[in-house]
N, C-alpha and C positions, 0 to 999 in steps of 0.2 A: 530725843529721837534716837532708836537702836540703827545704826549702821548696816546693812545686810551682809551676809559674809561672803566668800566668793560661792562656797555651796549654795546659797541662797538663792541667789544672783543667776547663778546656772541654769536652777528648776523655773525661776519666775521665766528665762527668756524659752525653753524648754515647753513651757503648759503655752508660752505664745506662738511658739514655732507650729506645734500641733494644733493648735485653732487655726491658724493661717493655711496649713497645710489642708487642713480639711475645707478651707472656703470659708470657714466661720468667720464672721466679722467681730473686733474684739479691742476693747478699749483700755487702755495701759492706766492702774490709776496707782498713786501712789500711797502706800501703807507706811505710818511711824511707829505702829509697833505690831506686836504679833497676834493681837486681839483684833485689828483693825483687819490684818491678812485675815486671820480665820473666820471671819465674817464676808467678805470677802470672797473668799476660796468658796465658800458655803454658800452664797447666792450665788457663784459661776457653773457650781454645779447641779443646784433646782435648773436654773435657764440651760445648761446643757440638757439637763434628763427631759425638759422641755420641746429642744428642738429635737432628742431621739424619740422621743413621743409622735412628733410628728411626721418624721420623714417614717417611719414604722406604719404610720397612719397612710401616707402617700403611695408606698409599698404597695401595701397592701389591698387600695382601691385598687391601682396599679393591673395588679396581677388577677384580681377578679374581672375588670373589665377585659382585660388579656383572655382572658377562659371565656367569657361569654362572646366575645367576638368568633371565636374556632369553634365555636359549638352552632 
């Protein structure tokens, strides 16, 4: 198992702090090496482009029924 380094260590609690921040719910899982992260890192961001898909989708009803109600 590779050690993380403090740089490492920084970004991993950094990409959680920013999930959190944004309300995103978000599960800490542990990686031993950097094949494991990059697999990893790369399904967190399909399921991010996921939920920007649909809050984009929510929006967007959103503001159409907004316009049809003033009309």
């Amino acid at each position: 198992m590779k050690r993380a380094s403090p740089v490492e260590l920084r970004q991993s609690l950094e990409m959680a702090d920013a999930l959190a921040s944004a309300g995103i719910r978000f599960v800490p899982v542990p990686v031993i090496n950097d094949a494991g992260f990059n697999r990893l890192v790369d399904e967190s961001r399909k399921i991010i482009d996921g939920i920007l898909t649909e809050v984009e989708h929510e929006t967007t009803n959103q503001q159409f029924e907004s316009l049809a109600k003033s009309e």
